[in-house]
Steps between C-alpha positions, in 0.01 A plus 500: 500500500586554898670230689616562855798322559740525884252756538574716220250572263587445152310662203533476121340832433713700746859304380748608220476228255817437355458189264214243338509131425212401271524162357096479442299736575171298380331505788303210430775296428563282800862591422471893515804617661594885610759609742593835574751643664479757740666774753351666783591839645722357732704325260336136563449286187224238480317286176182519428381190379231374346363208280276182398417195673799353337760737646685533834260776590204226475277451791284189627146551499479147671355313213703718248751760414479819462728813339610716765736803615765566751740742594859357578753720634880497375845635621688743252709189408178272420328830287855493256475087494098516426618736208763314343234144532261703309724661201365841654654788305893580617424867464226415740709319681841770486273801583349349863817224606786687329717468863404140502624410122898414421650691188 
């Protein structure tokens, strides 16, 4: 996916990713879930997110929802708190926030 955000263009295929979050994948489960977490070249980190009409990626369709995607950008700080919330791996974790994380 490609999202241009302030002006900078933002682009799954051409970003590091660094961890995934994948509740339900079914993607014909109105609840299908996937966020991944990614890291661009100049060290930005943003979620991909996407997922059914009963998610916080949903979308109106004006007499409906629908599933949807979205790319939401995060500081360094927010990246480390997205991967705690999600139980992400703390190898993961160590290996791309070890100056952030007390020993």
């Amino acid at each position: 996916m490609k999202q241009i955000t302030n002006r900078k263009l933002y682009d799954t295929d051409q970003a590091e990713q660094i961890a995934r979050h994948a509740p339900n994948t079914d993607r014909q489960d109105f609840y299908f879930l996937i966020e991944t977490l990614y890291k661009t070249s100049d060290g930005d980190y943003f979620i991909h997110g996407e997922g059914g009409p009963q998610t916080k990626y949903a979308k109106s369709t004006g007499n409906g929802r629908t599933g949807s995607e979205q790319i939401r950008l995060l500081s360094e700080e927010k990246a480390v708190d997205w991967c705690e919330d999600k139980a992400i791996n703390s190898a993961v974790i160590i290996d791309e926030f070890e100056h952030l994380i007390e020993t």
